[in-house]
mmCIF file as gemmi writes it, N, C-alpha and C atoms, coordinates in Angstrom:
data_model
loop_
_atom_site.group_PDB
_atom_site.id
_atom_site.type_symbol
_atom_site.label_atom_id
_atom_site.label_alt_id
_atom_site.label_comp_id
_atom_site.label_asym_id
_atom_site.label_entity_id
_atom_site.label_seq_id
_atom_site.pdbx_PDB_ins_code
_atom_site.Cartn_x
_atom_site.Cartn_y
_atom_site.Cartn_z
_atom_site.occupancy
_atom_site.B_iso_or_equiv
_atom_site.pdbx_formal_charge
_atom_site.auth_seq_id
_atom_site.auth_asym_id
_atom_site.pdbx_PDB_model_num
ATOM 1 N N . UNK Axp A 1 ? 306.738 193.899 208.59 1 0 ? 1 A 1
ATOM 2 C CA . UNK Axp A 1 ? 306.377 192.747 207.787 1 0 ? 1 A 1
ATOM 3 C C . UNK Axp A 1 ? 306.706 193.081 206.327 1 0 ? 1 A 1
ATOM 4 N N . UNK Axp A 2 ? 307.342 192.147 205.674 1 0 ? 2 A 1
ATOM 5 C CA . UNK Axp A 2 ? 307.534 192.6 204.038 1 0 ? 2 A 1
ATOM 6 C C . UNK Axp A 2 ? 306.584 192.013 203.512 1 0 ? 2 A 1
ATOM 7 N N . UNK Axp A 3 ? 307.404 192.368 202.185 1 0 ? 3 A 1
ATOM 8 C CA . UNK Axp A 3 ? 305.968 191.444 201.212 1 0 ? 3 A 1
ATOM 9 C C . UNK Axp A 3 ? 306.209 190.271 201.248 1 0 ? 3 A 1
ATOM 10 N N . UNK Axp A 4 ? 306.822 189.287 201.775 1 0 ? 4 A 1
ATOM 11 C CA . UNK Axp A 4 ? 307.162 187.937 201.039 1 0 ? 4 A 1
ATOM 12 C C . UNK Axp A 4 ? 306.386 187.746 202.549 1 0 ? 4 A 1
ATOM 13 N N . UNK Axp A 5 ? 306.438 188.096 203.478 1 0 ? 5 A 1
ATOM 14 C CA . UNK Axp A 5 ? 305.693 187.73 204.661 1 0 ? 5 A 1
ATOM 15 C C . UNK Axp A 5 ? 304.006 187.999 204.474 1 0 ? 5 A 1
ATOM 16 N N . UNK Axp A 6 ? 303.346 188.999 203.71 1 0 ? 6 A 1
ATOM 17 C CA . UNK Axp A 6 ? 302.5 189.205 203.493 1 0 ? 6 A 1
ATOM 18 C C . UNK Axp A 6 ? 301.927 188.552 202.874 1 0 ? 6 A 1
ATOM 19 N N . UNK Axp A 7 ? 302.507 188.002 201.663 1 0 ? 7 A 1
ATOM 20 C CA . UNK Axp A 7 ? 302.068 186.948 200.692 1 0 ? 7 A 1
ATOM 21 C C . UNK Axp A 7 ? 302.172 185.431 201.47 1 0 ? 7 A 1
ATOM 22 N N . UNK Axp A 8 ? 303.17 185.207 202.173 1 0 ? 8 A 1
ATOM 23 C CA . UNK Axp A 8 ? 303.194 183.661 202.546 1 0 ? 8 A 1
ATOM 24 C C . UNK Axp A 8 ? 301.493 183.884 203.848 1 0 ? 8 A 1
ATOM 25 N N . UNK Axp A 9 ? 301.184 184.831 204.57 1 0 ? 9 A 1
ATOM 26 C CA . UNK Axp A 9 ? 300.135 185.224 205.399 1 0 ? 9 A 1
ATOM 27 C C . UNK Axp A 9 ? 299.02 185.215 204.457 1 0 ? 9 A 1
ATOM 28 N N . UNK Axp A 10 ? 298.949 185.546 203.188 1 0 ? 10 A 1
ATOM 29 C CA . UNK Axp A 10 ? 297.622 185.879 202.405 1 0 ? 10 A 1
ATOM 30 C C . UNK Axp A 10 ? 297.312 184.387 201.973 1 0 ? 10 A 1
ATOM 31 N N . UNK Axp A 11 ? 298.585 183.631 201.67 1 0 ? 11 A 1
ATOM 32 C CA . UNK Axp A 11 ? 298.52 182.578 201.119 1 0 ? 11 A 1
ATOM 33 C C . UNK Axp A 11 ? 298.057 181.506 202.119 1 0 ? 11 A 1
ATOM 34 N N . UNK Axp A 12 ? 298.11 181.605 203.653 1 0 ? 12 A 1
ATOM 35 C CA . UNK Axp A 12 ? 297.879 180.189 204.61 1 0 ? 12 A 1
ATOM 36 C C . UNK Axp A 12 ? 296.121 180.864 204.852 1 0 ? 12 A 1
ATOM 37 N N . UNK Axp A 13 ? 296.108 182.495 204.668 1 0 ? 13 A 1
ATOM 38 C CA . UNK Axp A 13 ? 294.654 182.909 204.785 1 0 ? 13 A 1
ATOM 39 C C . UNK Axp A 13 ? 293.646 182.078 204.039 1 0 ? 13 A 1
ATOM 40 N N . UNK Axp A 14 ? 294.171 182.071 202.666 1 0 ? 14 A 1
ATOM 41 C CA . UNK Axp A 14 ? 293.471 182.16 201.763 1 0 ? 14 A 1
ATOM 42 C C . UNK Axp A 14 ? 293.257 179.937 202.046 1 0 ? 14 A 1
ATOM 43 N N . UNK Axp A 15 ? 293.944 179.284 201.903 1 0 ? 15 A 1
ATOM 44 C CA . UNK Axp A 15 ? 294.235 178.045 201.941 1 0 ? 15 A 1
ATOM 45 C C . UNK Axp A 15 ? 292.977 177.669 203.562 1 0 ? 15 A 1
ATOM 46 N N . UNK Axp A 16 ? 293.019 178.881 204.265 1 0 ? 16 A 1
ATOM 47 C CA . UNK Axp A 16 ? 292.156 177.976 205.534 1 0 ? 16 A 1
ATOM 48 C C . UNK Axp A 16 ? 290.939 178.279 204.997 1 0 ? 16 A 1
ATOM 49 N N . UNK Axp A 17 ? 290.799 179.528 204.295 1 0 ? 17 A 1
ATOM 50 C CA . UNK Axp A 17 ? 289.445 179.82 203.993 1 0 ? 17 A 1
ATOM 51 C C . UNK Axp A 17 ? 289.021 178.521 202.697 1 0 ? 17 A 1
ATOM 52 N N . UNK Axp A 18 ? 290.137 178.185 201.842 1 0 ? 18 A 1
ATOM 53 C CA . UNK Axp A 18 ? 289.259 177.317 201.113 1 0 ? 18 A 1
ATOM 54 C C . UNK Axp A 18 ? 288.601 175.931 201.685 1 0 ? 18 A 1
ATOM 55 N N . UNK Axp A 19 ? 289.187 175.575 202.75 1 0 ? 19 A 1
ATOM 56 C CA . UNK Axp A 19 ? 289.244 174.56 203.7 1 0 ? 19 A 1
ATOM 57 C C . UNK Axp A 19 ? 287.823 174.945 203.848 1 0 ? 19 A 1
ATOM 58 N N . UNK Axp A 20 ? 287.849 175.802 204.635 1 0 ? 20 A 1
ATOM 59 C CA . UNK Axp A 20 ? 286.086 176.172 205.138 1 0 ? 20 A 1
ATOM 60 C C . UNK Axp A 20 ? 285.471 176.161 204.155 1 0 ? 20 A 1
ATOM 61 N N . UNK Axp A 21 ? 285.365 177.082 203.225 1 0 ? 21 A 1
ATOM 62 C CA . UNK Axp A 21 ? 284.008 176.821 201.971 1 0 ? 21 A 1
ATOM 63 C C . UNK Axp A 21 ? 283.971 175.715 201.833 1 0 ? 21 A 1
ATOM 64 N N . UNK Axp A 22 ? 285.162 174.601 201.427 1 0 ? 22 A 1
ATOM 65 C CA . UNK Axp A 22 ? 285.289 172.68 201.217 1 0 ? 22 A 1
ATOM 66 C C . UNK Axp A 22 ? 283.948 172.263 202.416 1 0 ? 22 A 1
ATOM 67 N N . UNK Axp A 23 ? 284.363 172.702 203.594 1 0 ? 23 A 1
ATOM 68 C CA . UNK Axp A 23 ? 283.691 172.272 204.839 1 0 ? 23 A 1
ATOM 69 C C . UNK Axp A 23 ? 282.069 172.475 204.855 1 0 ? 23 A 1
ATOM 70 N N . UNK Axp A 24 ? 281.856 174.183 204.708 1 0 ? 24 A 1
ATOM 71 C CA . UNK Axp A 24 ? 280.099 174.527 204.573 1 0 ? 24 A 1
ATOM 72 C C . UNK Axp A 24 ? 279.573 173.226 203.177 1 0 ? 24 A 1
ATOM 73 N N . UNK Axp A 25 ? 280.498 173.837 202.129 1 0 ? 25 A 1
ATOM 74 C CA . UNK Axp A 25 ? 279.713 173.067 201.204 1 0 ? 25 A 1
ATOM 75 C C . UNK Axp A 25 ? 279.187 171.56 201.074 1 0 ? 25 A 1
ATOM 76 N N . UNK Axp A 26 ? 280.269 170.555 201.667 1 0 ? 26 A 1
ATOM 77 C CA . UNK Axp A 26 ? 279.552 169.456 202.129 1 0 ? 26 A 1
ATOM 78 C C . UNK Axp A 26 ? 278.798 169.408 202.97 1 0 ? 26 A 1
ATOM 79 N N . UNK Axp A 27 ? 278.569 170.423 204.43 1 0 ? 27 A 1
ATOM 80 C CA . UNK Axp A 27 ? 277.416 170.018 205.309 1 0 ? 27 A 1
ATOM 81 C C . UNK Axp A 27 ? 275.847 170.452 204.216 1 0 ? 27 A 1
ATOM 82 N N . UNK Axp A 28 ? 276.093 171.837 203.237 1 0 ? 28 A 1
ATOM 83 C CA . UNK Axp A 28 ? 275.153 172.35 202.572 1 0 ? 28 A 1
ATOM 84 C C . UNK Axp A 28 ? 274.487 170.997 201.768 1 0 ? 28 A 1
ATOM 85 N N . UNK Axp A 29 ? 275.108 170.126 201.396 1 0 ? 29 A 1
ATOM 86 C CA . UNK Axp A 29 ? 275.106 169.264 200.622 1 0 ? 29 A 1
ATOM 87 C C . UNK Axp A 29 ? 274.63 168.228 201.685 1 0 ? 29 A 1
ATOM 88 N N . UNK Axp A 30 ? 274.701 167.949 202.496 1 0 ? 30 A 1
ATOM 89 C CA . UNK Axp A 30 ? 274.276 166.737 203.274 1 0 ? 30 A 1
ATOM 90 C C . UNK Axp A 30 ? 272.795 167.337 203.814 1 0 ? 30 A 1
ATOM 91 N N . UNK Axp A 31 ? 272.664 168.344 204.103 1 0 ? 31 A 1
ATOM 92 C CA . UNK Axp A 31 ? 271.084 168.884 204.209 1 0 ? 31 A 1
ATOM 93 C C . UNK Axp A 31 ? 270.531 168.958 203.001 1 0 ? 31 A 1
ATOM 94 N N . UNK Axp A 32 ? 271.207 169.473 201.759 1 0 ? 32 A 1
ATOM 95 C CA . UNK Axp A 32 ? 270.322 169.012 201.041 1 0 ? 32 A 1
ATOM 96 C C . UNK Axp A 32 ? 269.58 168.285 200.664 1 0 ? 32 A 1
ATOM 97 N N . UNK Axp A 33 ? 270.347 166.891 200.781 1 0 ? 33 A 1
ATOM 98 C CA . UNK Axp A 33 ? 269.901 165.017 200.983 1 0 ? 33 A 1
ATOM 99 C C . UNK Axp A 33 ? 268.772 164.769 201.984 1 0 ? 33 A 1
ATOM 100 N N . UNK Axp A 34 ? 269.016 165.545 203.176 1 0 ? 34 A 1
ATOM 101 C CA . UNK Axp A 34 ? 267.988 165.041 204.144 1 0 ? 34 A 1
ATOM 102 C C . UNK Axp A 34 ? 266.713 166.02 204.036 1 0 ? 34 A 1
ATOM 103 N N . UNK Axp A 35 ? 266.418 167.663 203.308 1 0 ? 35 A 1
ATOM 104 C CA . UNK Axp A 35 ? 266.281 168.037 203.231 1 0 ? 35 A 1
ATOM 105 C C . UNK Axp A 35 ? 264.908 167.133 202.12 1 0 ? 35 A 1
ATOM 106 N N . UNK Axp A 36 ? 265.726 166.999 200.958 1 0 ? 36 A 1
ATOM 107 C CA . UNK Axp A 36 ? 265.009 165.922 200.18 1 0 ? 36 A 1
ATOM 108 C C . UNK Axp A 36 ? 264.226 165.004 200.576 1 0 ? 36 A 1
ATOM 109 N N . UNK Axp A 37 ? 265.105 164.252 201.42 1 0 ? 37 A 1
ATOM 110 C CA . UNK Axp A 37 ? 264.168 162.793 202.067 1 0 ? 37 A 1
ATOM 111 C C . UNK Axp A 37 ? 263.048 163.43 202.943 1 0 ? 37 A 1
ATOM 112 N N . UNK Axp A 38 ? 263.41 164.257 203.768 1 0 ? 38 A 1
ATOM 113 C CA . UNK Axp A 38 ? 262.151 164.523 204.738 1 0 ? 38 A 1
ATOM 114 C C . UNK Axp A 38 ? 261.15 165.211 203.564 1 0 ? 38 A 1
ATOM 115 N N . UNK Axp A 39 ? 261.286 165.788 202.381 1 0 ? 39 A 1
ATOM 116 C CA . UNK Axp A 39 ? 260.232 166.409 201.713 1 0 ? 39 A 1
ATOM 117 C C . UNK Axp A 39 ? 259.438 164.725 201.234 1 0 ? 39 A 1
ATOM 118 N N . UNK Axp A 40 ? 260.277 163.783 200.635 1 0 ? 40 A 1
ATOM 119 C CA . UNK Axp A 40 ? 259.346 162.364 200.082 1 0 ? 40 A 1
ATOM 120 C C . UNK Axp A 40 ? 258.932 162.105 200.791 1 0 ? 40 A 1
ATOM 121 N N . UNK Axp A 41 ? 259.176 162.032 202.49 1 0 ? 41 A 1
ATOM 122 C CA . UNK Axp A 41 ? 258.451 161.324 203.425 1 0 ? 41 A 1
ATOM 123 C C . UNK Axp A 41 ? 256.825 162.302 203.624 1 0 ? 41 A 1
ATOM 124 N N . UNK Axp A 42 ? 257.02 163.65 203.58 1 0 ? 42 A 1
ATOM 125 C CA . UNK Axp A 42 ? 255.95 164.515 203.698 1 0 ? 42 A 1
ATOM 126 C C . UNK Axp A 42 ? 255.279 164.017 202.931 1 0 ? 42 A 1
ATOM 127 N N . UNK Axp A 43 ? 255.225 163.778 201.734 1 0 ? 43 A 1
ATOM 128 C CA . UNK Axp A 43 ? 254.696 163.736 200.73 1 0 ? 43 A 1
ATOM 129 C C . UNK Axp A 43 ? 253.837 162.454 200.488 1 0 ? 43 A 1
ATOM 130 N N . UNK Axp A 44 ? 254.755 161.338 200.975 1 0 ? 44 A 1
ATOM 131 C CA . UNK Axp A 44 ? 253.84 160.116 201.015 1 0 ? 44 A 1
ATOM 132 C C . UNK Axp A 44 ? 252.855 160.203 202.582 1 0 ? 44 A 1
ATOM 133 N N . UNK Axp A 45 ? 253.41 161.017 203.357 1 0 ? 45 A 1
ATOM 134 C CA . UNK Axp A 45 ? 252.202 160.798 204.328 1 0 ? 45 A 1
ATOM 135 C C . UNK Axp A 45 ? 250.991 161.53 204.396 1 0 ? 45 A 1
ATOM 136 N N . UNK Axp A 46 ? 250.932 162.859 203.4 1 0 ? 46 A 1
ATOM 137 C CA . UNK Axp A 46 ? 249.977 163.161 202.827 1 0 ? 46 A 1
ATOM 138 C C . UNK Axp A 46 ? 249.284 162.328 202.503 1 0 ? 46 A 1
ATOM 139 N N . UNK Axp A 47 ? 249.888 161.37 201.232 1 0 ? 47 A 1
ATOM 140 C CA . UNK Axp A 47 ? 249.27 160.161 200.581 1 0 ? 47 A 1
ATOM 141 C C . UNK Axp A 47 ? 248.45 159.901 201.351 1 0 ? 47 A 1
ATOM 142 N N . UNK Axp A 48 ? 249.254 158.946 202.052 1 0 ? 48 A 1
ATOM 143 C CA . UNK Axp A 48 ? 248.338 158.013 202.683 1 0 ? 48 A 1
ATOM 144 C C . UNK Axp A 48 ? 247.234 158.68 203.735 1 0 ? 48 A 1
ATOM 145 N N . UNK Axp A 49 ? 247.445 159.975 204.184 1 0 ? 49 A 1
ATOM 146 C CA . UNK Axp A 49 ? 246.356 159.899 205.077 1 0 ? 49 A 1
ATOM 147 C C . UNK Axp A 49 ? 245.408 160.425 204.444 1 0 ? 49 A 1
ATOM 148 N N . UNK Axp A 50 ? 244.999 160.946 202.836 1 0 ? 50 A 1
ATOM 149 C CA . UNK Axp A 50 ? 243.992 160.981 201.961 1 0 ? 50 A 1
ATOM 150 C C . UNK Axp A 50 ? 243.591 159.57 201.981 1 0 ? 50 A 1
ATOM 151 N N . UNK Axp A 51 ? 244.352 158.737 201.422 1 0 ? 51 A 1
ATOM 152 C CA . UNK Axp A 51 ? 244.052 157.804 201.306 1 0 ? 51 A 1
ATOM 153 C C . UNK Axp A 51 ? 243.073 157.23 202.376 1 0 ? 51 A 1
ATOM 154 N N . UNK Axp A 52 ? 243.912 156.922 203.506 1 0 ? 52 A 1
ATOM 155 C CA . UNK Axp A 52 ? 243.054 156.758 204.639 1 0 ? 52 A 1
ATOM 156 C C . UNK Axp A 52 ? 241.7 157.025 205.245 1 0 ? 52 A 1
ATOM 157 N N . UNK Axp A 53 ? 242.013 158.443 205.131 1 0 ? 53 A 1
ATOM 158 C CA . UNK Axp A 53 ? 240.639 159.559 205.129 1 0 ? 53 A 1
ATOM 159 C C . UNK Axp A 53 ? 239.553 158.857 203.914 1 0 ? 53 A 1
ATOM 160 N N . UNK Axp A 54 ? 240.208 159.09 202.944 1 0 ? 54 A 1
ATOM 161 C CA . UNK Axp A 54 ? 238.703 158.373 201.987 1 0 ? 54 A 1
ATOM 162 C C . UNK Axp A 54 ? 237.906 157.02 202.542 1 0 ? 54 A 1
ATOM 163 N N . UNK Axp A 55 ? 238.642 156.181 203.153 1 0 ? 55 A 1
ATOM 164 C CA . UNK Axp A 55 ? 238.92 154.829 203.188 1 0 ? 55 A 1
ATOM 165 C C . UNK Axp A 55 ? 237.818 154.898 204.287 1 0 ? 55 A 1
ATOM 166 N N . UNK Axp A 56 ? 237.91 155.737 205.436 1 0 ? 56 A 1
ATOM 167 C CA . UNK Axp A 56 ? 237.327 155.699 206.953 1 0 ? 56 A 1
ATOM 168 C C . UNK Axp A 56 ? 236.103 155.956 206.497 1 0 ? 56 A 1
ATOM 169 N N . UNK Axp A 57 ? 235.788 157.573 205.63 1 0 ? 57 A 1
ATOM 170 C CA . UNK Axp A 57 ? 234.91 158.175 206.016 1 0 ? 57 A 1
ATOM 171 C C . UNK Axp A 57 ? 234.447 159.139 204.833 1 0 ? 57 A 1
ATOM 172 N N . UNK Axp A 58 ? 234.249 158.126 203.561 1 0 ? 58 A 1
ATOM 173 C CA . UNK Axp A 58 ? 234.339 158.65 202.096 1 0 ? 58 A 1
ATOM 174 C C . UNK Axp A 58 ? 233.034 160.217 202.216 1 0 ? 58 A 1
ATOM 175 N N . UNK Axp A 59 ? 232.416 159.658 203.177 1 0 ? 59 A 1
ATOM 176 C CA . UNK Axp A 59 ? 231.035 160.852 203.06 1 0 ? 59 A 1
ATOM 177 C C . UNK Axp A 59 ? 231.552 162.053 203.75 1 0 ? 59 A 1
ATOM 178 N N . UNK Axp A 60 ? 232.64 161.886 204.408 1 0 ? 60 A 1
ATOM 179 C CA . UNK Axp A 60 ? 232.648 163.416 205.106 1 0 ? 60 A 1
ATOM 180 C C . UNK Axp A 60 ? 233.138 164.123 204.839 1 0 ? 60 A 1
ATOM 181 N N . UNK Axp A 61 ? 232.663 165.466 205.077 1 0 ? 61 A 1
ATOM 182 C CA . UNK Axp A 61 ? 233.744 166.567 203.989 1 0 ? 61 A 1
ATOM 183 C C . UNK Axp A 61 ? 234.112 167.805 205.396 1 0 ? 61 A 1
ATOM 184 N N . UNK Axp A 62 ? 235.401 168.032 205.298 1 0 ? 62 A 1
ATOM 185 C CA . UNK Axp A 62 ? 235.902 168.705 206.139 1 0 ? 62 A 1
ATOM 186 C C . UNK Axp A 62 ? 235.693 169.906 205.921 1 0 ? 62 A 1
ATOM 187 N N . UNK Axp A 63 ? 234.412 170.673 207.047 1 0 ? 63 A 1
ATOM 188 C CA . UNK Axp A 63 ? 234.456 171.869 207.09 1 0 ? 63 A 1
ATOM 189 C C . UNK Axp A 63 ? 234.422 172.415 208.134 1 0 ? 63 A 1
ATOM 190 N N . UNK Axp A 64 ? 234.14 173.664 208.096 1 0 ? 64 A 1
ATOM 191 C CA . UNK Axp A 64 ? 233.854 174.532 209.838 1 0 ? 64 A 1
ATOM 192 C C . UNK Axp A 64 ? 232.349 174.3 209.963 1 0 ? 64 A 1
ATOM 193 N N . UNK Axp A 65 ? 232.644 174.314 211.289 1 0 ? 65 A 1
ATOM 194 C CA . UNK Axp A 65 ? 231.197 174.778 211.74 1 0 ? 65 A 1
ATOM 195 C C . UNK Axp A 65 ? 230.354 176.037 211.25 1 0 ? 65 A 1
ATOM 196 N N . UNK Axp A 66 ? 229.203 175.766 211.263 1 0 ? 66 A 1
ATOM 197 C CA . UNK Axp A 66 ? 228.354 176.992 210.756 1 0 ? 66 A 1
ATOM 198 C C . UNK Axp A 66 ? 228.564 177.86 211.482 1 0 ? 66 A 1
ATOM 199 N N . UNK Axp A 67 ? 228.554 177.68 213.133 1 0 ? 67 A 1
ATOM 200 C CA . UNK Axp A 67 ? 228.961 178.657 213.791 1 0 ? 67 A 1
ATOM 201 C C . UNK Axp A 67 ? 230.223 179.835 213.793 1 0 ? 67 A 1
ATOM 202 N N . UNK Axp A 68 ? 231.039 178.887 212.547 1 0 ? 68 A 1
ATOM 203 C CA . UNK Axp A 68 ? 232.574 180.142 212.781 1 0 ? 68 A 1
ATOM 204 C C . UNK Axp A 68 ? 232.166 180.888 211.153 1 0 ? 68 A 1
C-alpha cells in the first residue's frame, strides 16, 4: 500500500467517522428534548398531586407508623 492509498483510506475513514459523530449527535440531541419533556411532565405531576393531596385531606400528614 503507498501513501496516496493510505491517505485516500484515512480520508473515507475519517469521512465515515464524521458521518457517525453527525449521527450520535442528533440522536444525543433528540433525547435531550424528550429527556426535557419527561422532566416538565414529572414536575407538573408532582404539582398536582400536592395539590390534590391538600385538596382530599388538608389534615393529614404523612408519616410512619409509631411502630417502625
Amino acid at each position: 500500500m503507498n501513501d496516496h492509498d493510505k491517505i485516500i483510506d484515512l480520508e473515507s475513514r475519517l469521512t465515515y467517522m464524521d458521518d457517525t459523530v453527525e449521527q450520535l449527535n442528533q440522536i444525543v440531541s433528540e433525547q435531550q428534548l424528550k429527556i426535557d419533556f419527561l422532566e416538565r411532565q414529572l414536575k407538573q405531576i408532582a404539582s398536582d398531586y400536592n395539590e390534590f393531596k391538600e385538596q382530599l385531606a388538608p389534615d393529614i400528614v404523612d408519616t410512619k407508623p409509631p411502630h417502625y
